[in-house]
N, C-alpha and C positions, 0 to 999 in steps of 0.2 A: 269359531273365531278366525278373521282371517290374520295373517304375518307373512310379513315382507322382510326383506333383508336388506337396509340402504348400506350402502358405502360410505364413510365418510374420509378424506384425505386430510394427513397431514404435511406441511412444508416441512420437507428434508433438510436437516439442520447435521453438519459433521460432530460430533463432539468427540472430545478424548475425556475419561472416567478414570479416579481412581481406586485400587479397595482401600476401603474403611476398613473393613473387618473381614476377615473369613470363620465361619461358623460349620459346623459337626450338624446336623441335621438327625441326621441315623448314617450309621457305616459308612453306607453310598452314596449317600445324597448332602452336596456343598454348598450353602448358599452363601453368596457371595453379594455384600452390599458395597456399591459404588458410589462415591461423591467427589463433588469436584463442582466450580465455577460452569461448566457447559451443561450441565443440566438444566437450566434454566430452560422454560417453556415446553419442556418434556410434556410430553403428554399420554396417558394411556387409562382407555375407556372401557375398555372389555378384557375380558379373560381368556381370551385366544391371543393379545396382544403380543409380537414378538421383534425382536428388537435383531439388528446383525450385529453380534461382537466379532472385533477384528483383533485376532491374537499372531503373535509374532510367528514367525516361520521355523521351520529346522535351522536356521543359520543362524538363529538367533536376532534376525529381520524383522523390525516390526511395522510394516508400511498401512498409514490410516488411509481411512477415505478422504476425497478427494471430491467434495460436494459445488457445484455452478449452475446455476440458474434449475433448483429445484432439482437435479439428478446429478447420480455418482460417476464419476468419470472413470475411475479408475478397479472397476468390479471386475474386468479381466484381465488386470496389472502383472507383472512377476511375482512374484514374491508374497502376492497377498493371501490368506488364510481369514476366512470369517464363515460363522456359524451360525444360523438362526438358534434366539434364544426364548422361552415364555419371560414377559414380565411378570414374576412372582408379587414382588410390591412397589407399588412407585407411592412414598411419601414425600409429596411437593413441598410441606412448609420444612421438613427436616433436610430436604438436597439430597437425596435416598433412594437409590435403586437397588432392587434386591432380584440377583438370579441364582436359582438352583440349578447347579448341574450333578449329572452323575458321575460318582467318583471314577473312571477307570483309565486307563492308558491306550483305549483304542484309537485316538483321535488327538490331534492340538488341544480341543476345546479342555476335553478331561484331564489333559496331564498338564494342561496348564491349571486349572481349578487346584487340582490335587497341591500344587507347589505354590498357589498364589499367598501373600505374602503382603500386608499393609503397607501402599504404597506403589504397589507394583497398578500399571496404565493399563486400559482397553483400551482399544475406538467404537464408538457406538455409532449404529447409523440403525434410525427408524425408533418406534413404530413408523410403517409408514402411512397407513389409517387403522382406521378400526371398523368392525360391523355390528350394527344394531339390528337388533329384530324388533317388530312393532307387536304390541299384544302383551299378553299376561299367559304363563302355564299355569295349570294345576299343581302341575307335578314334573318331576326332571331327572331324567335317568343318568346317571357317567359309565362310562368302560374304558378304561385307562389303564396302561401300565405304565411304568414309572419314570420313564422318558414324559410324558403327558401328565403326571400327576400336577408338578406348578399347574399349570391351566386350569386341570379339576379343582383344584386344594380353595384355586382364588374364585371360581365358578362358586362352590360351596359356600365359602368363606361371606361372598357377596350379598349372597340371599337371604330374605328376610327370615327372622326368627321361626314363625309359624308354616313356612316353605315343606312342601313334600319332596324329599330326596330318598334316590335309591341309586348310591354310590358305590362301585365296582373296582377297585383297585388291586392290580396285579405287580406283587412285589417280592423279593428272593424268599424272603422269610419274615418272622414275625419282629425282628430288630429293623427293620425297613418301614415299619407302621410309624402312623406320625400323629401326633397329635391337632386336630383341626377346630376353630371355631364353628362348628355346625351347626341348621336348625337345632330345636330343640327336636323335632320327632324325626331327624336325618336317618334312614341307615345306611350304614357307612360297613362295607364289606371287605376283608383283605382277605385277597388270595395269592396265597403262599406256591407257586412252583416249585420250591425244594432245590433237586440237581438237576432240573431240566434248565435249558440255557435259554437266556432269555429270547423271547420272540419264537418258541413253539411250542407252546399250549396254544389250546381253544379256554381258555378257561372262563374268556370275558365273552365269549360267544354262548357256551354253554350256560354263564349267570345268566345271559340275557332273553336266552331263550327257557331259560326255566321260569323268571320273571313273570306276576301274571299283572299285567297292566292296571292299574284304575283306571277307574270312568273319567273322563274327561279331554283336557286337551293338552300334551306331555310334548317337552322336546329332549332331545336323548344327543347327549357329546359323546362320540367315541374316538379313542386315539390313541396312537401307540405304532406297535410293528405295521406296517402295510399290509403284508400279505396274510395278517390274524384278522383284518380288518373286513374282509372279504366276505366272508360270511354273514357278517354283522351285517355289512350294506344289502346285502338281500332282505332280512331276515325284518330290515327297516322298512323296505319296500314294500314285506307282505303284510305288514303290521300298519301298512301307510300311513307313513312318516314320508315328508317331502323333503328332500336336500335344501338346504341353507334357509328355510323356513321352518322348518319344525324338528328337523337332525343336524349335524353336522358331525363329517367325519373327516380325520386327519391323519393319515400316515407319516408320522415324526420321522422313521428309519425304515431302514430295509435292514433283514439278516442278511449275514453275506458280505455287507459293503461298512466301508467304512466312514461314510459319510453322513451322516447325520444331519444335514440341510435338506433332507428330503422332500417334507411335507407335501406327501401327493393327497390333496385338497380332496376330498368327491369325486374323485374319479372315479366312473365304471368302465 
């Protein structure tokens, strides 16, 4: 079967969001639902879809985007701070955007989650399109750790009832499991790191190469640390799997840094 990957764009629209609600998830993981008047025309079509939230600064600064003739003028500003997010869930008839982040204080994003508060503003900017692939799989592998788990959660979530999944999920411990609408015959795998710090195990390389394939025609999402990722892209290549047609791989972070806007796309 063949599969393509089209592009499709959406118009850059600025909006400012407020929370609704902040909700507990597991220990580490915040989801945060936004509503507000600007969400209207939102749109989001796939499950890689991610969004820029723009969070106030150390000064207490909170500078929005700054949208003219279809682009952001103001992405290299002073003062500005924005994070790529996964849309967890966009419900259009409720005015409902829902992002998970993870709980921790290494970053703006996290220690704003952690403190966010009904009422309290975002700025959102994007999606700014989405990607389809053309074609049907058999069957669909993930490898995620939990920076990437929204994207798998909604990946899963999406597929039909009778859908073959073999889900991969790298998380601190067994209080970090979550519970997912899955096929009915999904298997859905949590691996526990323990005291090793996140972003160095092999452990969604090792699931995957223990893996033994079905017959047919599979696409495999993997995502997470960058440099855990590395392995996997080979390992896709001997298994041939083609980038952005039959795999996709995403580097959310790098260990090391504190930025979390990473996403180094298929890179080799």
């Amino acid at each position: 079967m063949t599969h393509e990957r089209r592009i499709e764009m959406y118009p850059l629209k600025r909006r400012v969001l407020e929370v609704a609600e902040v909700e507990r998830v597991t220990p580490r993981m915040i989801r945060i639902h936004l509503e507000g008047p600007d969400i209207e025309g939102l749109r989001s079509d796939h499950f890689a879809d991610h969004v820029k939230l723009w969070f106030p600064n150390e000064k207490g600064e909170h500078v929005l985007p700054i949208v003219e003739d279809d682009r952001c003028l103001n992405f290299r500003a002073d003062g500005v701070v924005f994070r790529d997010y996964t849309v967890r869930y966009l419900d259009t008839e409720a005015g409902r955007l829902s992002v998970d982040f993870v709980a921790h204080d290494h970053g703006p994003a996290g220690r704003w989650a952690i403190n966010a508060e009904p009422g309290h503003k975002l700025g959102v900017l994007g999606p700014r399109g989405t990607a389809h692939i053309t074609g049907e799989f058999d069957y669909h592998v993930l490898l995620v750790d939990e920076t990437a788990l929204p994207a798998a959660a909604r990946y899963v979530e999406d597929l039909p009832a009778d859908a073959k999944v073999f889900a991969f999920f790298e998380v601190a411990d067994a209080a970090e499991e979550q519970k997912l609408r899955a096929p009915d015959d999904a298997r859905v795998t949590w691996l526990h790191r323990g005291e090793a710090e996140a972003g160095s195990t092999e452990s969604l390389f090792e699931a995957f190469e223990a893996l033994e394939l079905p017959e047919g025609d599979g696409f495999v999402y993997a995502a997470g640390e960058a440099t855990t990722l590395k392995p996997i892209r080979r390992l896709l290549k001997e298994r041939g799997f083609v980038r952005n047609k039959t795999s996709e791989v995403d580097g959310y972070w790098r260990r090391g840094t504190s930025n979390l806007d990473h996403h180094e796309e298929d890179d080799d």
